[in-house]
C-alpha positions as CSV (number, residue, x, y, z in Angstrom):
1,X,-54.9,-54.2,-38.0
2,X,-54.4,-50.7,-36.4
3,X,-51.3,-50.2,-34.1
4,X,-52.2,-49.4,-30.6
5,X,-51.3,-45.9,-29.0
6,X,-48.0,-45.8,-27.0
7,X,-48.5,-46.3,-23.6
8,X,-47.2,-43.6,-20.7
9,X,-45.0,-45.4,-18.4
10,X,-45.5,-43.7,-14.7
11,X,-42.4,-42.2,-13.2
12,X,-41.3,-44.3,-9.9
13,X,-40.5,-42.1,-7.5
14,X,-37.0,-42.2,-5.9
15,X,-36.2,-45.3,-3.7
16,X,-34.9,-43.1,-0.9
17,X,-37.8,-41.4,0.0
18,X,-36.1,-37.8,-1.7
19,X,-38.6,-35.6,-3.2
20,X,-37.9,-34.7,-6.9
21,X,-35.7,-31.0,-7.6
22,X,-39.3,-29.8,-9.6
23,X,-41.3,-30.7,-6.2
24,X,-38.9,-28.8,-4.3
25,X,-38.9,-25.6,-6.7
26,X,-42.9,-25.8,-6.8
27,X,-42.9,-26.2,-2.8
28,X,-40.1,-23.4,-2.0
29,X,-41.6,-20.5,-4.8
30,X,-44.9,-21.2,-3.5
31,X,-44.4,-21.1,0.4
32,X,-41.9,-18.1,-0.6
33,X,-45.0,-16.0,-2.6
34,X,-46.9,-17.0,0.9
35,X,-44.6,-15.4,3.2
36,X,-44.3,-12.3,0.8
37,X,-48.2,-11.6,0.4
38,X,-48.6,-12.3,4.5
39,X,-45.8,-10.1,5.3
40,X,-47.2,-7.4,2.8
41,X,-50.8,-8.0,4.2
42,X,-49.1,-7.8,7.5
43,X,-47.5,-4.2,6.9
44,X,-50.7,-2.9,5.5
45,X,-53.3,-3.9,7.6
46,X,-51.2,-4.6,11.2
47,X,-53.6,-7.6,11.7
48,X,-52.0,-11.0,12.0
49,X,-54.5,-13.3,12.0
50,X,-55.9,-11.7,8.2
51,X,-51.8,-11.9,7.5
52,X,-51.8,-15.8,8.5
53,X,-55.4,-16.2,6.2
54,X,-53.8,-14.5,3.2
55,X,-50.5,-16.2,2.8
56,X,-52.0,-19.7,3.6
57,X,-54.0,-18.9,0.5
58,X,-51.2,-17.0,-1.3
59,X,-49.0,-20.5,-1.0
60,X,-52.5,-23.2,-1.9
61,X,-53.1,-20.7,-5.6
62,X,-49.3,-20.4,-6.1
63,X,-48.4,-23.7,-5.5
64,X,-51.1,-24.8,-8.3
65,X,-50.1,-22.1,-10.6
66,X,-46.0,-23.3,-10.9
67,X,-47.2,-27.0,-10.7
68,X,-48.7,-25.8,-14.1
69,X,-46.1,-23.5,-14.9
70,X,-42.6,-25.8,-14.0
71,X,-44.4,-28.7,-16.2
C-alpha cells in the first residue's frame, strides 16, 4: 500500500475582512510603479490621457510580477 501525497490545506482568509501584509505590499509597489511610469510618461510626452494608459498598464504587469516575486 503506497502512502498518499500530503494534502495543501487552503489559507482562510482573515475573519475581519483585513487584507493580508503580502496583498498590501503587492497592491502599494504596484500602484506606486503605476504612478511613477504615468508621471514619467506625463513629463515626456505632456499628454495625459497616454499618461493615464501607461500607468494603468504599468500597475496590471507590475502587480503580476511582485505577486510572483513576494511568493
Amino acid at each position: 500500500m503506497t502512502a498518499s501525497p500530503p494534502t495543501n490545506t487552503p489559507v482562510q482568509p482573515d475573519p475581519d475582512g483585513r487584507i493580508s501584509l503580502r496583498v498590501a505590499v503587492i497592491a502599494t509597489l504596484s500602484v506606486l510603479s503605476g504612478t511613477v511610469a504615468g508621471s514619467l510618461t506625463w513629463l515626456a510626452h505632456d499628454n495625459i490621457a497616454n499618461a493615464v494608459l501607461v500607468g494603468l498598464g504599468t500597475v496590471a504587469a507590475a502587480y503580476v510580477f511582485f505577486q510572483r516575486l513576494i511568493h
